[in-house]
VODRENRO-5344 format. One record per residue: residue in one letter; y, z, x of N, C-alpha, C in turn. Coordinates in steps of 0.001 Angstrom, whole numbers, plus 500000, padded with zeros to 6 digits. Last residue first. Layout:
N
AYZXYZXYZX...
This chain:
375
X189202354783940415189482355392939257188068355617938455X188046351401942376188424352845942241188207353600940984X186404349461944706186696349726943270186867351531942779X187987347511946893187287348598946059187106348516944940X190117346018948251189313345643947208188113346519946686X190568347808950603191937347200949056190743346794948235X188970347883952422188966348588951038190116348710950090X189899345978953906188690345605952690188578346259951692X191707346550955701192225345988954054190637345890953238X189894349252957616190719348431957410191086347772955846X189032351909956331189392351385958226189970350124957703X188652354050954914189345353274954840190151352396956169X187447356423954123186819354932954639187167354205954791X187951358690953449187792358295952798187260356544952872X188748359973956107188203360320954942187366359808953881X190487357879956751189353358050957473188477359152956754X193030358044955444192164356473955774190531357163956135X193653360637955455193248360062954213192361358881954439X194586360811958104193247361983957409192793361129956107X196704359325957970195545359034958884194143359577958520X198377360534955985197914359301955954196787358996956954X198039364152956038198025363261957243197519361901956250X197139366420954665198172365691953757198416364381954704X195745367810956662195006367401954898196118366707954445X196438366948959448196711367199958384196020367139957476X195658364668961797195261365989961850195226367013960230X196484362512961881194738362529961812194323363735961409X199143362549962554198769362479960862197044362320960379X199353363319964717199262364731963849198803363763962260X197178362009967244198375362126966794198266363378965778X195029362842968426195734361977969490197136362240968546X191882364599967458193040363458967502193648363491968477X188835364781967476189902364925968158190990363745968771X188323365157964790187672366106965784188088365763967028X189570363144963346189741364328963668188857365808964470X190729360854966098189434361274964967189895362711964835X191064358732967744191393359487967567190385359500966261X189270356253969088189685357043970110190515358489969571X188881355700966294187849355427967736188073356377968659X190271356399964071188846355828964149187548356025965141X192820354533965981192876355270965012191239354667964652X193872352944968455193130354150968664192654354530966747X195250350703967058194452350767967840193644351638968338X196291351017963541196876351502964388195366351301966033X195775349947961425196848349241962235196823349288963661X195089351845959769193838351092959979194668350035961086X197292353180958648196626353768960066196006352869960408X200595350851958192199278351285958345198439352065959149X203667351189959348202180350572959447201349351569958593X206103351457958307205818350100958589204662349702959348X206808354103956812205963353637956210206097351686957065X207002356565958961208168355529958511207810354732957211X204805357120959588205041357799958779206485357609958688X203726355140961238203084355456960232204159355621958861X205330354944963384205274354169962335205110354074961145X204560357578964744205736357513963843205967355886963422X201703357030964885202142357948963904203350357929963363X200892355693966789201712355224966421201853355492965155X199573356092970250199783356909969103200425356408968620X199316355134972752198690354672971727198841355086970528X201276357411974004201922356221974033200780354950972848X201999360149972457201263359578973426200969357978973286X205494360830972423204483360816971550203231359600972421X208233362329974373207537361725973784206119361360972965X210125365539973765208428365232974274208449363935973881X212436368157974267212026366813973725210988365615974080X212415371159974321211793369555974616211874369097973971X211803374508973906213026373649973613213188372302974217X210600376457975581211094375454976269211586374672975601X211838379873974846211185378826974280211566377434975250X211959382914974657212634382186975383210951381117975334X212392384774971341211482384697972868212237383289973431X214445385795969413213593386768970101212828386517971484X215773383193968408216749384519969525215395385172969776X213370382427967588214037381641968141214921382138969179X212422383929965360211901383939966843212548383349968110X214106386120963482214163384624964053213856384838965503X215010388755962045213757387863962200213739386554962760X217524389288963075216212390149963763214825389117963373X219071387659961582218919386758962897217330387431963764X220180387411959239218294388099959007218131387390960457X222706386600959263222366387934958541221202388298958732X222521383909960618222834385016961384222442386902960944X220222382283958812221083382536959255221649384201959871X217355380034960404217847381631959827219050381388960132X217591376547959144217576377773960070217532379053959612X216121373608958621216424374681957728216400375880959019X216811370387958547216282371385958683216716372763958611X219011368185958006217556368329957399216514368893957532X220907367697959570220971368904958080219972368372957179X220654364270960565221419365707960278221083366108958918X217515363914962470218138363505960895219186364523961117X215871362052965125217189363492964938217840363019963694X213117360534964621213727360639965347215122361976964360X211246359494962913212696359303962532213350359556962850X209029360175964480208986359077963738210388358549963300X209663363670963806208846362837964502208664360818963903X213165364437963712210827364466963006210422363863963896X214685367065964641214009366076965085212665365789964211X217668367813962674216752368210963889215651367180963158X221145369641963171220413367880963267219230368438963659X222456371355962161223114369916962324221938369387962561X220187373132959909220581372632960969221884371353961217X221554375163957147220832373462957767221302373786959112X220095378539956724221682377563956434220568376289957240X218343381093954554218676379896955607220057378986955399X218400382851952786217968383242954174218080382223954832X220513381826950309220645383557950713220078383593952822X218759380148949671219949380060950077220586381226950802X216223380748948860216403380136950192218086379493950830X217088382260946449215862382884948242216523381813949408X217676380120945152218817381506945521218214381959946784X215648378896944737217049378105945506217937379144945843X213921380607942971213852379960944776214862379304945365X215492380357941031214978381701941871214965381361942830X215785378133939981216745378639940321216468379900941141X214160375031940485213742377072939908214625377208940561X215698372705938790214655373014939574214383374524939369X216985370633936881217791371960938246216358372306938826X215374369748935842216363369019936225216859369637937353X211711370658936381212842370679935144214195370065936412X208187370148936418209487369797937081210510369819936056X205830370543935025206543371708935939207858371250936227X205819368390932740204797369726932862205521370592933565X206658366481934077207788367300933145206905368541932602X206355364375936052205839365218935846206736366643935333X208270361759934916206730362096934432206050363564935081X211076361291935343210243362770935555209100362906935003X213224358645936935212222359638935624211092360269936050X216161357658938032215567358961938406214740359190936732X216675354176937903217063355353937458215867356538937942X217070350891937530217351351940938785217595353630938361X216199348027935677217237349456935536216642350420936843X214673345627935162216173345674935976216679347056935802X212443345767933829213615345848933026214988345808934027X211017345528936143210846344456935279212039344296935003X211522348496937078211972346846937801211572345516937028X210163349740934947211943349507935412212506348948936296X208016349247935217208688348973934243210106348963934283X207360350055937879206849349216937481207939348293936460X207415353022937320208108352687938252208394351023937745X205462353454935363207014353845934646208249352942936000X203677353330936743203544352142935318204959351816935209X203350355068938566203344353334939220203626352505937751X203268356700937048203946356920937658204497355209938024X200460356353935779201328356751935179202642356569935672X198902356674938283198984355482937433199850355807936542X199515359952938759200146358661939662199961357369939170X198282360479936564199942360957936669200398359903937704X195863359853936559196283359699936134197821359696935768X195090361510938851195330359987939242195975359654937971X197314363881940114196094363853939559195851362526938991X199974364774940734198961364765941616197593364231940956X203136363768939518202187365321939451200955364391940259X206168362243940360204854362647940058204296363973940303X209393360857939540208536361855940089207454362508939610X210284357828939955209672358254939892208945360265940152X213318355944941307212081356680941529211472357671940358X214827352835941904214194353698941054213284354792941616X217865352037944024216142351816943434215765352827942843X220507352440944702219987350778943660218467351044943594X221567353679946275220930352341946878220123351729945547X223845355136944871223845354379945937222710353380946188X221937355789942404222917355140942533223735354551943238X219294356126943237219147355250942338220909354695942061X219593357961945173218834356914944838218806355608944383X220910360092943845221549359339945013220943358108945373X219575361514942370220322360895941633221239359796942486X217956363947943377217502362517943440218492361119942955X218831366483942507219301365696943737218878364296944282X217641366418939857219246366243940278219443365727941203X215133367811939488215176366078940139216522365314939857X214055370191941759214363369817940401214528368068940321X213274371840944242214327371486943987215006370859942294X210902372833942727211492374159943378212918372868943479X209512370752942035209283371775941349210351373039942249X209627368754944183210623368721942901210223370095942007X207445369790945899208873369717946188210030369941945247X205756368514944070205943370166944461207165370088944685X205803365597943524205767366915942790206135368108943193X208075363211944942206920364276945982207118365450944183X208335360008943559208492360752944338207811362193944223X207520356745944873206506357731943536207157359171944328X210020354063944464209542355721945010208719356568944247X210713350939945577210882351985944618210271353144944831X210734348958947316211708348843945927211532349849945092X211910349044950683211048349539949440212193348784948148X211698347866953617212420347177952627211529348041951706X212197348842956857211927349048955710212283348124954736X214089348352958442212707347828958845212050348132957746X216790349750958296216451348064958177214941347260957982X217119352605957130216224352120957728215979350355957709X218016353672954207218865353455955848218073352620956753X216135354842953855216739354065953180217653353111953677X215196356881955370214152355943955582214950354815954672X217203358644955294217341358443956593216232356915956679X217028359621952819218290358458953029217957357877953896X214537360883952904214857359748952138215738358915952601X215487363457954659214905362193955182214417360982954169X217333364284953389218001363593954186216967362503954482X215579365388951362216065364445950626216928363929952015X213315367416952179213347366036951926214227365142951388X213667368940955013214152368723953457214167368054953307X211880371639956727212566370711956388212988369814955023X210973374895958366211209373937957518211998372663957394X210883375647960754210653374656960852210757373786959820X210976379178962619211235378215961223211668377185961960X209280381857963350209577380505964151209721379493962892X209839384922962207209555383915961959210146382475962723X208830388289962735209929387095962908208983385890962355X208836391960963274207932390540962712209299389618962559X208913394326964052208198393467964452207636392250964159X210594395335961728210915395193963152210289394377964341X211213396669958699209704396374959186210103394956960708X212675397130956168213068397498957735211600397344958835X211889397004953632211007397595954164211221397659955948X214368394710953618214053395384952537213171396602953128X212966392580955875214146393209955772214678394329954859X210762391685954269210582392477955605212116392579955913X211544390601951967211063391581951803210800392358953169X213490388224953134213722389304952039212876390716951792X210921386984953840212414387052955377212794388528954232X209688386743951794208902387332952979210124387750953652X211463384453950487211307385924949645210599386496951135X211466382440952828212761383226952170212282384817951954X208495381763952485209294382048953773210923383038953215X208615380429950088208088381573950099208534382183951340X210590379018950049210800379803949303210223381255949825X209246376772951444210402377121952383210543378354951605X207642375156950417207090376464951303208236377177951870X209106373311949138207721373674948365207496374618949405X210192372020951411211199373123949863210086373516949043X208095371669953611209222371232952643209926372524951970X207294373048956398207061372636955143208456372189954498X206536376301958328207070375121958911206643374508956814X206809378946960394206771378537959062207401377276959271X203925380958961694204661379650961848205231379009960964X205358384379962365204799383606961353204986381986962052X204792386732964918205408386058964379205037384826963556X204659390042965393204150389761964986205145388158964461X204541392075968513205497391235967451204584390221967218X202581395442968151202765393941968831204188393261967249X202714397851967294203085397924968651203170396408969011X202064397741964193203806398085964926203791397792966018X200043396881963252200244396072964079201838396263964486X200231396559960094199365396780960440198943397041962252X202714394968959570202392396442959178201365397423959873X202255392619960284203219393358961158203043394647960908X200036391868958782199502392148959918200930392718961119X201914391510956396200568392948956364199618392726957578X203146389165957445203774390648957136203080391705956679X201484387137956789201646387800958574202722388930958121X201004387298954298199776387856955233200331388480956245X203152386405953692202911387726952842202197388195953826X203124383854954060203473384100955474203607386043954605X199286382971953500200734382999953017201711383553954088X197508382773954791197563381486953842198867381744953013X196574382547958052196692383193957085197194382014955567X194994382349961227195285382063960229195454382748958924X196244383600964192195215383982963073195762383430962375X195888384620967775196555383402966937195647383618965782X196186385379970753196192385662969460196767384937968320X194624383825973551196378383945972332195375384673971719X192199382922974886192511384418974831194037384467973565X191520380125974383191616381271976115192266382220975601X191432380014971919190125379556972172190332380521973947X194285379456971464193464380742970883191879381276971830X194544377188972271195437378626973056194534379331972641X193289375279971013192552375540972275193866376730972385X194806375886968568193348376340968709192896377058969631X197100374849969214197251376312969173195697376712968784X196428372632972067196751372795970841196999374393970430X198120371068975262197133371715974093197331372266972811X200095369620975871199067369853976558197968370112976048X201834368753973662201956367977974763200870368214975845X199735369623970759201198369383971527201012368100973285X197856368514968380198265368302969341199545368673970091X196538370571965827197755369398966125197883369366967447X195451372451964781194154371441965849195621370816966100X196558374483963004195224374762964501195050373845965930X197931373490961216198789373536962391197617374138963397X196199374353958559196826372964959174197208372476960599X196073376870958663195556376436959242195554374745959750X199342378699959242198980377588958433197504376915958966X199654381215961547199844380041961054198710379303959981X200630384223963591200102383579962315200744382172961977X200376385755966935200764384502966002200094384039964762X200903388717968060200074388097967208200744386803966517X201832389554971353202214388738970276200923387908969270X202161390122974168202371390944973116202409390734971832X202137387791975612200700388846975403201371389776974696X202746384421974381203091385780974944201962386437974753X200969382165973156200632382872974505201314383815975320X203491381960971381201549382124970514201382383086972315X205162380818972284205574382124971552204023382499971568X204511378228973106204600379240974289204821380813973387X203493377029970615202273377485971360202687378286972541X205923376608969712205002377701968981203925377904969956X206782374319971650207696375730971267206617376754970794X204992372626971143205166373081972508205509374768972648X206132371537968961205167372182968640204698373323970250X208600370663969484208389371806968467207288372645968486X207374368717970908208225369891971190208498370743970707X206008367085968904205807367366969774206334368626970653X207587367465965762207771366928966820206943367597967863X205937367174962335206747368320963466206674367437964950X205464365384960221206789364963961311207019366089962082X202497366477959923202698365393960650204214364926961223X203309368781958286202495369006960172202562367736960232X204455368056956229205945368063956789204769368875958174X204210364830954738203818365708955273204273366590956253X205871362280953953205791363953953046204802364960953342X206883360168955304206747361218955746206684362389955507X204514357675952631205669357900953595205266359627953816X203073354718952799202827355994952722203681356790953671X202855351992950081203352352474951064203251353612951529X201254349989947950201600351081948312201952351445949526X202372347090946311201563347516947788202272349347947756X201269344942944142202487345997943985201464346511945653X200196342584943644201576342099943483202631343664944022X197534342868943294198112342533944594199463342312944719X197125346354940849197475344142941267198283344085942735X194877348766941453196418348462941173196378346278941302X192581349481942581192611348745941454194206348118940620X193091350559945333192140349363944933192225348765943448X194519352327944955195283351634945363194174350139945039X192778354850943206193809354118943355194620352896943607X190593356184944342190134354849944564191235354217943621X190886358818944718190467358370943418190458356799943433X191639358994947596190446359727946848189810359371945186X193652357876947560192254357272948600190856357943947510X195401358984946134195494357867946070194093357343946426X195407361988947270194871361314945842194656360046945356X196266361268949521195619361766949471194061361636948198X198919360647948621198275359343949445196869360120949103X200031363042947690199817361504946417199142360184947548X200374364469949320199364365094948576198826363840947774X202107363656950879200999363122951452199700363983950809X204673362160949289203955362655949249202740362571949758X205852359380948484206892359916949511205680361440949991X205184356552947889205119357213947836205256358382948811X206572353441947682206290354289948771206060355511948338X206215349841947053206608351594946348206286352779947299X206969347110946927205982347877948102207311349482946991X206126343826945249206511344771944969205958345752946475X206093340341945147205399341294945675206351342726946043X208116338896942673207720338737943867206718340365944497X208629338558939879209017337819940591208455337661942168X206947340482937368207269340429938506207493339109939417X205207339888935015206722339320935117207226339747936307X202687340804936222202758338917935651204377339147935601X203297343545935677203188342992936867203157341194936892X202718344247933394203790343824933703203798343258935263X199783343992933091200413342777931932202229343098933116X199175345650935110198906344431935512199488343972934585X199850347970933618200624347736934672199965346582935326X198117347858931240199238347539931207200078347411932819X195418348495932688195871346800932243197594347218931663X195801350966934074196333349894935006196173348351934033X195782352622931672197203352310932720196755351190933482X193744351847930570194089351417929740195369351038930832X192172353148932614192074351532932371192623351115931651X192556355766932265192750355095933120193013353262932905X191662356166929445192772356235929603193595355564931438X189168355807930473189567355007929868190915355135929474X188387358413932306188569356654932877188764355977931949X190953361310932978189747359960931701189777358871932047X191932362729934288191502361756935403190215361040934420X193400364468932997193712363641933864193421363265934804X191431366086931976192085365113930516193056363925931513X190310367709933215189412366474933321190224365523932238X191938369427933095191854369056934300191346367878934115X193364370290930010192830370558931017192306369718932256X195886369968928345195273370807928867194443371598929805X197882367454927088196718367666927945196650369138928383
């Protein structure tokens, strides 16, 4: 395939889901697969996906959005750095509207912060340039799919001795919080469409824990419906066949080791936290990502005095269910009505990668639109 429209042919479509309905007849009992990606829920709603799959397999939508598990307090944290007055804050436009505990980094902006969106953290280092007399600090927050670029930036404003600029890091890693949802009693999955990007910078070695400690299969996908019917086929098939193993349908980008470039960047500028907080899963160890001491000038963290909370989540809000995978948004009592994205209540309303953003996007208020018609 080549080009864009070669994955998403509706007859190559239809061809995946009658074979994944012929295997689905040897399925013993009602299947739940979780896709770990809130780029693959996304796509899921959007290509009318889940509606045409068999009632025998349930999609699940897990915490691969890494603005929906930032914690409340975390977020608290960026908005007191944002309202120093010496201080240009750059962020992700994702992270505008999210809710903290009072307000958002919009409404800061909206009374006077400085606060600017940018689309790489490259940007907020040609506004430190630009901008010697203020500190200039990035919001970097994401999986191993953004954590790189954060690295090479930490690398190059150290390189160019450039003094005013830091970074409030937030990254996180997806593979504790796998275990951490595996682990999880309330859960029961049998299998994993797991996260593309991600695996494009880690590779799909470290997945190998999966399938051999806990016995279930995963999957790792590319984004485009056909790759995720594709995905659900291969998953599918190897619970028929009884086998538990790590396969790489998206072998276009994803290689075993992963990019060795970026694992060096981000080894070189960060070490794990012992322990830090999602939202929903509560304190994972060494599943977040710090500066280490060598590039400490860039870490906002030593630079401004932060309130550092632990916040509960507003009590109708039930995001961290969500994004456990043991509800549904359409589940959820506010979701629709009282939260929306024009103004939510939780973060997964908030996100382009937000399960909540997806339901409501796309129309999806309650099970009826299981019965759609998708692809």
């Amino acid at each position: 395939m080549k080009y864009v429209d070669e994955f998403r042919d509706s007859n190559k479509a239809k061809a995946l889901v009658w074979q994944i309905e012929k295997l689905s007849c040897q399925l013993d009992k009602q299947i739940k697969i979780m896709e770990v990606c809130g780029g693959h829920t996304h796509s899921i709603f959007k290509y009318g996906i889940e509606a045409v799959l068999p009632k025998a397999i349930e999609l699940i939508h897990g915490p691969g959005c890494p603005v929906c598990v930032m914690p409340k307090g975390r977020l608290d944290d960026a908005i007191a750095i944002a309202q120093h007055p010496n201080v240009i804050f750059a962020t992700f436009g994702d992270a505008m509207r999210v809710p903290g505990s009072q307000t958002s980094l919009l409404q800061a902006k909206a009374t006077g912060a400085d606060i600017r969106m940018v689309y790489s953290p490259l940007d907020s280092l040609k506004i430190a340039k630009e901008n010697p007399n203020k500190e200039v600090v990035f919001f970097a927050l994401g999986f191993e799919t953004t954590a790189p670029s954060t690295a090479f930036t930490i690398l190059q404003a150290a390189a160019e001795k450039i003094h005013n600029f830091s970074m409030f890091c937030n990254h996180v890693l997806v593979i504790p919080a796998l275990q951490a949802l595996l682990d999880n009693p309330d859960l029961q999955l049998d299998g994993f469409v797991g996260p593309g990007h991600v695996s494009v910078v880690i590779g799909t070695e470290p997945y190998q824990f999966i399938s051999q400690q806990y016995h279930k299969p995963i999957v790792i996908s590319g984004f485009e419906p056909l790759d995720i019917l594709q995905s659900v086929w291969m998953l599918v098939r190897q619970l028929v066949e009884k086998r538990c193993e790590v396969e790489n349908q998206y072998r276009r980008l994803v290689e075993n080791r992963g990019n060795q470039l970026a694992l060096t960047a981000m080894n070189t500028v960060f070490e794990s936290r012992e322990f830090f907080e999602w939202r929903g899963l509560g304190d994972i160890p060494y599943s977040g990502l710090k500066i280490r001491s060598e590039y400490a000038q860039f870490d906002a963290e030593l630079k401004f005095i932060i309130p550092n909370l632990k916040l509960a989540d507003h009590k109708a809000c039930k995001c961290g269910e969500i994004l456990k995978g043991v509800m549904k948004p359409w589940e959820c009592k506010v979701f629709g009505t009282a939260c929306t994205p024009e103004t939510p209540i939780g973060t997964c309303m908030v996100s382009s990668e937000g399960a909540c953003a997806a339901y409501y996007k796309y129309g999806r208020f309650s099970m009826v639109g299981r019965e759609g018609v998708g692809v």
